[in-house]
VOROZA-499806 format. One record per residue (C-alpha): residue in one letter; x, y, z. Coordinates in nm, 3 decimals. Layout:
 aa       u       v       w
  A       X       Y       Z
...
***
This chain:
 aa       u       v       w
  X   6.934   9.156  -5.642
  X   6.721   8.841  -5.603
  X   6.940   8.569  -5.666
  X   7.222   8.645  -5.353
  X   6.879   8.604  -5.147
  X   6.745   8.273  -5.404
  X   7.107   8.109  -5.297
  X   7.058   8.222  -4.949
  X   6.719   8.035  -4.904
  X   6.883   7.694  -5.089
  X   7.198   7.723  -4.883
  X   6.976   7.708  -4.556
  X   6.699   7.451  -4.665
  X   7.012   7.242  -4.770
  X   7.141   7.295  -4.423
  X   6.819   7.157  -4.255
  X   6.794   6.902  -4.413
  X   7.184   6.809  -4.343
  X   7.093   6.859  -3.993
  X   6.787   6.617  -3.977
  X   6.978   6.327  -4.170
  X   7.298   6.411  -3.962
  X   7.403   6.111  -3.737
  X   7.360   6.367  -3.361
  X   7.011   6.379  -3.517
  X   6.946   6.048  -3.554
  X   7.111   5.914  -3.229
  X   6.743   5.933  -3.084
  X   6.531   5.917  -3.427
  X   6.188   6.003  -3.447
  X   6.057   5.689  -3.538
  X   6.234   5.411  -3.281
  X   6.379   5.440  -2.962
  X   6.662   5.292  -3.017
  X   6.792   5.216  -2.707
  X   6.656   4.954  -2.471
  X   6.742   5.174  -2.184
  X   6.527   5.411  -2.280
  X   6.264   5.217  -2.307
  X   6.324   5.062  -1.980
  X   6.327   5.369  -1.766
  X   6.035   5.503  -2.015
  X   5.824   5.208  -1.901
  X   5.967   5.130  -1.563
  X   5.861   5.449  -1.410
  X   5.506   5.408  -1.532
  X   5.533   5.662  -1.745
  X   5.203   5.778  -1.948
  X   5.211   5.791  -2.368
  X   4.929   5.999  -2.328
  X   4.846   6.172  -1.936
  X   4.520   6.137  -1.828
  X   4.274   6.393  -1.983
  X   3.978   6.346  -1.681
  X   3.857   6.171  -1.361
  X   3.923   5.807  -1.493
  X   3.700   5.702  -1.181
  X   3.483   5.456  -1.344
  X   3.168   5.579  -1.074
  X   3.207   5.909  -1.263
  X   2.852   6.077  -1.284
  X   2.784   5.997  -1.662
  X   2.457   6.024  -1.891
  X   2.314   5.713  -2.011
  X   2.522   5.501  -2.254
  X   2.853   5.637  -2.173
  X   3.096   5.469  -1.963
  X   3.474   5.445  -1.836
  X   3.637   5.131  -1.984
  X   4.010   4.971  -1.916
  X   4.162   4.754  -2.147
  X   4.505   4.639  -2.168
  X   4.767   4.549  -2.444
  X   5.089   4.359  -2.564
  X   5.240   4.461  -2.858
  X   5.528   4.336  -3.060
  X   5.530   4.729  -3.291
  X   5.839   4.959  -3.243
  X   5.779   5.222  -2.965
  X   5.846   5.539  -3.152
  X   6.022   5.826  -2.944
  X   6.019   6.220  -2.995
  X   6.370   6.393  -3.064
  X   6.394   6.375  -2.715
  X   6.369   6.010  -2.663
  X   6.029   6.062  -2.489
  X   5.806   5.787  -2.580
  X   5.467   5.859  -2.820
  X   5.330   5.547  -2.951
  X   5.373   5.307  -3.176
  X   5.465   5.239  -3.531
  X   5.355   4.972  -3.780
  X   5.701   4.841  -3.782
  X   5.878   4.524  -3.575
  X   6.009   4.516  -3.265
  X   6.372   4.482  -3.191
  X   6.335   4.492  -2.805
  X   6.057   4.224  -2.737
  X   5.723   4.282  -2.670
  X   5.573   4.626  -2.506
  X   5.267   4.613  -2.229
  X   5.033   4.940  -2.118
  X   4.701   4.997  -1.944
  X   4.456   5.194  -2.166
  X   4.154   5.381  -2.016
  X   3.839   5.520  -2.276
  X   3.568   5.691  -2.207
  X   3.297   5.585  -2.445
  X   2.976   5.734  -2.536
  X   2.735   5.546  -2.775
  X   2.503   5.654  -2.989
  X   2.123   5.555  -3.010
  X   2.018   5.296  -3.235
  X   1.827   5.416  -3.537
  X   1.525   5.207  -3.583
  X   1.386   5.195  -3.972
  X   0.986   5.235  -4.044
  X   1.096   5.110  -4.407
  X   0.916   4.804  -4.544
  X   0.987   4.477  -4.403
  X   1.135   4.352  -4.701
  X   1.514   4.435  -4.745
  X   1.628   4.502  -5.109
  X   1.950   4.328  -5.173
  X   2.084   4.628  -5.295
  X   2.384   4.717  -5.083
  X   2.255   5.132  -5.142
  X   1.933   4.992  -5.028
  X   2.052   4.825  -4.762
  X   2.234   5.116  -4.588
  X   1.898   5.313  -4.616
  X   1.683   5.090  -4.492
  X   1.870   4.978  -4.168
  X   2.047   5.301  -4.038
  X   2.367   5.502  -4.107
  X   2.590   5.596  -3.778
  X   2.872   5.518  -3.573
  X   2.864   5.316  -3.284
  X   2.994   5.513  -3.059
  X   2.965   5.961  -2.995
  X   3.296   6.116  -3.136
  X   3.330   6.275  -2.810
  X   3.397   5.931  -2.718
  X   3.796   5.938  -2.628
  X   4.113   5.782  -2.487
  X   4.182   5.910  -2.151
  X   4.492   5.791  -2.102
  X   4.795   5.568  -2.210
  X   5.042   5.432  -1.919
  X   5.361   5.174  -2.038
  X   5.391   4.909  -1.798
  X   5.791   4.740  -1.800
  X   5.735   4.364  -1.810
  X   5.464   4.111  -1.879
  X   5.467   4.023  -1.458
  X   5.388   4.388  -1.395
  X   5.093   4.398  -1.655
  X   4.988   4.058  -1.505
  X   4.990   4.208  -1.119
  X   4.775   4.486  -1.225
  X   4.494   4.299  -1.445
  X   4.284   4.128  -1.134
  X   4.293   4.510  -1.007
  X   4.159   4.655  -1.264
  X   3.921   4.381  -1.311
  X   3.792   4.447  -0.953
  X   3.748   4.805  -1.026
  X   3.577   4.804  -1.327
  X   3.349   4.506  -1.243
  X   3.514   4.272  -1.487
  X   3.486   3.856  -1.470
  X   3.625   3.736  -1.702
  X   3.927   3.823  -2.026
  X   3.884   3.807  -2.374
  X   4.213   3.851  -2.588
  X   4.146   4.042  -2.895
  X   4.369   4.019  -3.240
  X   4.285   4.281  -3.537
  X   4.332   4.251  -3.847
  X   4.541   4.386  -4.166
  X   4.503   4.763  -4.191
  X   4.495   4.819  -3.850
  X   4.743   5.107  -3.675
  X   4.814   5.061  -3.296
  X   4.580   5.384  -3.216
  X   4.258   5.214  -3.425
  X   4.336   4.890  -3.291
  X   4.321   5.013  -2.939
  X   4.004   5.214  -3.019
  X   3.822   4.845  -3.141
  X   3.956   4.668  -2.828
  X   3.772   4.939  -2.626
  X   3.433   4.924  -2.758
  X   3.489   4.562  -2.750
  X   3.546   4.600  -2.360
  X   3.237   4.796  -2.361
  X   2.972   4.557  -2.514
  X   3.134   4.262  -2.347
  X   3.227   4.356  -1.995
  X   3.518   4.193  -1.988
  X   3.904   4.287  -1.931
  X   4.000   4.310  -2.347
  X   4.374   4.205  -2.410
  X   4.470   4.409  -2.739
  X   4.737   4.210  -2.929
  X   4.857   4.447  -3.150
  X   5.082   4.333  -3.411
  X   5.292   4.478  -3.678
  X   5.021   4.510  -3.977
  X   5.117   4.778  -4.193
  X   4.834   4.982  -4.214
  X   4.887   5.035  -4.593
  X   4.666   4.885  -4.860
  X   4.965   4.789  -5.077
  X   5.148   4.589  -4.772
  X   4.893   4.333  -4.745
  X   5.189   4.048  -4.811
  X   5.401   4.222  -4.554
  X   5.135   4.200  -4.310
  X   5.039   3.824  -4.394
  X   5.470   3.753  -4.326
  X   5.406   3.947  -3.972
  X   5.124   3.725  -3.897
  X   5.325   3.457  -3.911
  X   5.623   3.610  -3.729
  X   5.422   3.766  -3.448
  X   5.305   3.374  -3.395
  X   5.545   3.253  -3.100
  X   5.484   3.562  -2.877
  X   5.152   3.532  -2.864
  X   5.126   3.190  -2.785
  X   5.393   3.262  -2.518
  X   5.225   3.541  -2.375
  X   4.854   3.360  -2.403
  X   4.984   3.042  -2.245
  X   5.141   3.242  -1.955
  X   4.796   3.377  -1.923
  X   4.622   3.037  -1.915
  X   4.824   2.889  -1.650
  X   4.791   3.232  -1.424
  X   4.544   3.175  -1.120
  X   4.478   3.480  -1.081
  X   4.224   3.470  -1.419
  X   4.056   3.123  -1.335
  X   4.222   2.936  -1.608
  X   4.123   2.878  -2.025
  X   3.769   2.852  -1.894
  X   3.784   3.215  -1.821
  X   3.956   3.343  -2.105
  X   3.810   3.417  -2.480
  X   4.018   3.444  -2.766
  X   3.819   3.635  -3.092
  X   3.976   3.773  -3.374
  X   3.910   3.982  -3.696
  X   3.961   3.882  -4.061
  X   4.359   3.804  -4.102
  X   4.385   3.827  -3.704
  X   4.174   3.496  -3.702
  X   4.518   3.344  -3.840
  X   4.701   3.407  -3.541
  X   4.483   3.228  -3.319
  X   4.343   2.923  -3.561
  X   4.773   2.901  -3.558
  X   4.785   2.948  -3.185
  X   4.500   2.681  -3.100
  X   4.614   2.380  -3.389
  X   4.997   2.421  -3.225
  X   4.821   2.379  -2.872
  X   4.647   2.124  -2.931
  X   4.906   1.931  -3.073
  X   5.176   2.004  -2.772
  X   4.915   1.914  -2.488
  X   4.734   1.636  -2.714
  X   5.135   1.456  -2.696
  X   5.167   1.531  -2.326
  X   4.840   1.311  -2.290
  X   4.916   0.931  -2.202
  X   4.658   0.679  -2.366
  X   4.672   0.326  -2.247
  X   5.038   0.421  -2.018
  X   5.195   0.559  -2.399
  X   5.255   0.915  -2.482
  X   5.022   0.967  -2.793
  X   5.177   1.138  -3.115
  X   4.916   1.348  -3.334
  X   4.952   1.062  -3.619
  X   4.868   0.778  -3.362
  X   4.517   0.992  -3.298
  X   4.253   0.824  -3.538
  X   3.975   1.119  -3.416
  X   4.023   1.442  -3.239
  X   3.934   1.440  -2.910
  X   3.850   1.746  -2.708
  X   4.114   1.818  -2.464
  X   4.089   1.805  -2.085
  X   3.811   2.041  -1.959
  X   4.025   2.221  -1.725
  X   4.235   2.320  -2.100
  X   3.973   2.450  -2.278
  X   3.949   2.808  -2.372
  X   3.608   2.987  -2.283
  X   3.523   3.038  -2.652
  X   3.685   3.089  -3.020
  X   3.546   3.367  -3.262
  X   3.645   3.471  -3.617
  X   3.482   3.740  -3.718
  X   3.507   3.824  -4.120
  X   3.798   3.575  -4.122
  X   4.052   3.645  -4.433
  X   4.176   3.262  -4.417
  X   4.227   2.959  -4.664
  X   3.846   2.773  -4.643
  X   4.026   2.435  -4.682
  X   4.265   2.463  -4.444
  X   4.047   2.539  -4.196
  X   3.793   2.273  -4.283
  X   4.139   2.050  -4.252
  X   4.270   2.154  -3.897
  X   3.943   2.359  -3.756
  X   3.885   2.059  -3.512
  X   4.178   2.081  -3.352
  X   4.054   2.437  -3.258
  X   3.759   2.300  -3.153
  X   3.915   2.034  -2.881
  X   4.069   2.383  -2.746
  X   3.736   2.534  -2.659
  X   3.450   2.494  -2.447
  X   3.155   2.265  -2.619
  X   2.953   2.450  -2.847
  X   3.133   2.791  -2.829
  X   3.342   2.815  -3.120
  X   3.137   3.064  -3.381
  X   3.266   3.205  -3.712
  X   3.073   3.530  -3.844
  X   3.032   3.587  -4.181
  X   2.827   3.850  -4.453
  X   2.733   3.843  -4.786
  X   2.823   4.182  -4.862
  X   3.188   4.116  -4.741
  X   3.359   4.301  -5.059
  X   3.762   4.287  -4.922
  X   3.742   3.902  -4.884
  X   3.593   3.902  -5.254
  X   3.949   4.150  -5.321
  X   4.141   3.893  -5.102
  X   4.059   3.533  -5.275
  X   4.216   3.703  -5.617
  X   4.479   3.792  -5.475
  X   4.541   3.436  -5.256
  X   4.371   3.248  -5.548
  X   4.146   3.007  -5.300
  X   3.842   3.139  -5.155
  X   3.882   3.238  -4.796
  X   3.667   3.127  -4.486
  X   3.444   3.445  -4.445
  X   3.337   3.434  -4.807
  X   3.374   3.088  -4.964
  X   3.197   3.131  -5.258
  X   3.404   3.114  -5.573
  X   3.453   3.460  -5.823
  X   3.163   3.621  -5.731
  X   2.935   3.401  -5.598
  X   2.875   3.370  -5.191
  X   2.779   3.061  -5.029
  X   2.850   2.964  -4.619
  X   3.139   2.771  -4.554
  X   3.185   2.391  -4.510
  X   3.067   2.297  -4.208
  X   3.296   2.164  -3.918
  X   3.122   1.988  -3.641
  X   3.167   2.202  -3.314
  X   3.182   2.538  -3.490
  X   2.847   2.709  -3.542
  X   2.814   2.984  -3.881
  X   2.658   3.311  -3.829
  X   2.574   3.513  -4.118
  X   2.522   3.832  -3.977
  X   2.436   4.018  -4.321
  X   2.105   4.136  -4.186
  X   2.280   4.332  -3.916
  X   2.569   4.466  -4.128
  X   2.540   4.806  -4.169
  X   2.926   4.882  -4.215
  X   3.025   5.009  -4.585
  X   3.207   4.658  -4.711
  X   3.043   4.432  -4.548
  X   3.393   4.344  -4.353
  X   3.251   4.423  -4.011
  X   3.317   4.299  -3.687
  X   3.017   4.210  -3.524
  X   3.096   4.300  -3.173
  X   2.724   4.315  -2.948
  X   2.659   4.021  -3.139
  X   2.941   3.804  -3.037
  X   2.966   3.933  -2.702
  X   2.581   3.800  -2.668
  X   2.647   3.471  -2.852
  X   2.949   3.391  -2.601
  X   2.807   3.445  -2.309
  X   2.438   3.356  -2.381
  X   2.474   3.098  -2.706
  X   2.208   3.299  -2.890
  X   2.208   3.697  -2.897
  X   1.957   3.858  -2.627
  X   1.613   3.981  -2.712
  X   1.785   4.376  -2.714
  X   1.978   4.263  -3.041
  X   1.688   4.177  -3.207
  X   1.521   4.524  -3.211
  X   1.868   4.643  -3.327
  X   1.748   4.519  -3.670
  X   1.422   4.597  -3.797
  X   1.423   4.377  -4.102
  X   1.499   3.993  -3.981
  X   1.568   3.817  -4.339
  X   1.774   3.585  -4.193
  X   1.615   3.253  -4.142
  X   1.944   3.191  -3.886
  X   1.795   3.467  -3.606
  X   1.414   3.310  -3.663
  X   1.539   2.999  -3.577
  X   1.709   3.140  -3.240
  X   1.386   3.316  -3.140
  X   1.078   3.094  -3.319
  X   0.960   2.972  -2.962
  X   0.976   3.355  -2.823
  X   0.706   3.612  -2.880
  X   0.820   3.849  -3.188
  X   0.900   4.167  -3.038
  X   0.975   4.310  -3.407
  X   0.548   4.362  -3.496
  X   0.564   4.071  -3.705
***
């Protein structure tokens, strides 16, 4: 009696499965639109990846802390389509149709900074450390994306930046690369909060990084491959007006995102340092016996790595070509001693890397380059690695050189002799 009904049940989970593998069913697959038509009259019509959810009015009656925030992005990731070709993100894989562009609105909502009545003195203890400074989130989890809209070309993004700009009081754009591990959706989450502490129009470049612990060498190959589009798309961006130039424009990156633009910044150096006559002669890179900073009118507003998983000697080799891209004094690289996947990183790469250039398990700062100021920012780590990104801290130290007074009482224990320096001719607001 059972087994008619036992071959029954086979019979039909043999014929699902037939059916999802079945060429009809994968004419519009679940993980790629396949066709660049689709994606064409997906994007062309402005069409949303995710509708809006509320009023995305940025003067919105909210309670203190929480805001609206726009960022934008470029991505060269596959835009993955439902069964019925109806785009719904993106996947962790290459492109095959070029790069994709959308306008992303957040609402944010952060949380209040825990201040610590522990003892002054920090135990080194990275257990300790988490209990003395504080244990939260930056930001609510009501905090949410509002909406996702596909824009069709790289002009059309362009045309709409200076509006949104001018409607959510931004001056200025900072183009933002994340790092291995990183999905689209996470990436786009960073970019926000990053928009949010900084004030500024955040471009997220999100490239193909798998997301998957065990493709760390696939994602180190897409670095390299994603290369060329973003230094078409971010010298398109220079030379656009309508943004006031390199001096208006911050590039900062996060661990092996900090690749991607140390890459970006040698190669332009190099292309406008040979477009640059010396004595009536077109100068080659070998002729140079010293870098020289380029024209003012090329530099970039300023350079961060943040937690940066890259060879220490070759950036001690070519990091002064990245500083003749950048304004004077605003190229900053922010390490921490507690940085545990950079540790995980130099065994697998075999040379120590630039956030953590100790050797085995020792930790010491980095060579120094002249033009690139180190900013341990252990004292202020409270993530659960130690691979943080730092992101009120660099927003302060671009715009200000030093972080403002408001960071300081973010920490309770200053160890770091760094931050004492900054503030040793300002009254301690800490109850030193």
């Amino acid at each position: 009696m059972l087994r008619p009904k036992l071959l029954s049940l086979i019979t039909a989970v043999l014929m699902m499965f037939l059916n999802l593998v079945s060429p009809a069913a994968q004419a519009v697959s679940k993980e790629q639109c396949s066709s660049e038509a689709t994606l064409q009259s997906a994007s062309a019509s402005g069409e949303f990846l995710l509708g809006p959810k509320r009023c995305a009015n940025p003067e919105h009656p909210e309670k203190f802390g929480a805001k609206h925030v726009a960022i934008v992005f470029a991505t060269d990731r596959e835009l993955a389509c439902d069964k019925k070709g109806k785009p719904k993100g993106f996947t962790n894989k290459r492109s095959k149709n070029g790069l994709h562009y959308g306008i992303v609105v957040m609402h944010l909502d952060k949380v209040k900074a825990v201040m610590s009545n522990e003892p002054r003195l920090c135990p080194h203890s990275r257990i300790m450390k988490s209990i003395v400074h504080r244990i939260d989130t930056p930001f609510q989890k009501n905090s949410h994306i509002e909406s996702v809209e596909l824009v069709p070309s790289r002009d059309k993004l362009f045309e709409r930046m200076p509006e949104l700009m001018k409607k959510y009081g931004y001056d200025k754009v900072i183009v933002r690369v994340h790092g291995f591990n990183n999905d689209w959706a996470y990436s786009v989450r960073k970019s926000g909060e990053f928009a949010y502490w900084s004030n500024c129009l955040v471009v997220n470049w999100a490239w193909p990084s798998d997301a998957k612990k065990r493709s760390y060498f696939a994602a180190s190959v897409n670095a390299e491959w994603t290369l060329k589009k973003f230094e078409e798309f971010v010298d398109a961006l220079a030379v656009d007006s309508r943004f006031g130039g390199p001096n208006n424009i911050g590039l900062t990156g996060h661990s092996m995102g900090t690749r991607i633009i140390f890459w970006y910044e040698k190669l332009r150096f190099e292309k406008l340092s040979r477009a640059c006559p010396m004595d009536g002669d077109v100068v080659s890179i070998q002729m140079l016996q010293d870098v020289q900073p380029l024209p003012e009118k090329d530099r970039f507003w300023f350079t961060q790595f943040a937690s940066p998983d890259m060879d220490t000697e070759t950036y001690c080799h070519d990091g002064t070509r990245v500083v003749a891209c950048t304004e004077k004094n605003k190229v900053f690289n922010y390490i921490s001693k507690y940085d545990h996947p950079l540790r995980w990183s130099k065994g697998i790469n075999g040379y120590s890397r630039l956030g953590r250039a100790g050797v085995d398990l020792d930790w010491k700062e980095p060579p120094k380059v002249e033009g690139v100021m180190t900013v341990d920012f252990s004292v202020v780590d409270h993530g659960p690695t130690g691979h943080a990104e730092p992101q009120a801290l660099e927003n302060d130290m671009a715009r200000e050189g030093k972080p403002r007074a408001p960071f300081k009482l973010r920490q309770k224990v200053p160890t770091n002799s760094y931050f004492f320096e900054l503030y040793k001719d300002e009254p301690d607001k800490c109850g030193k």
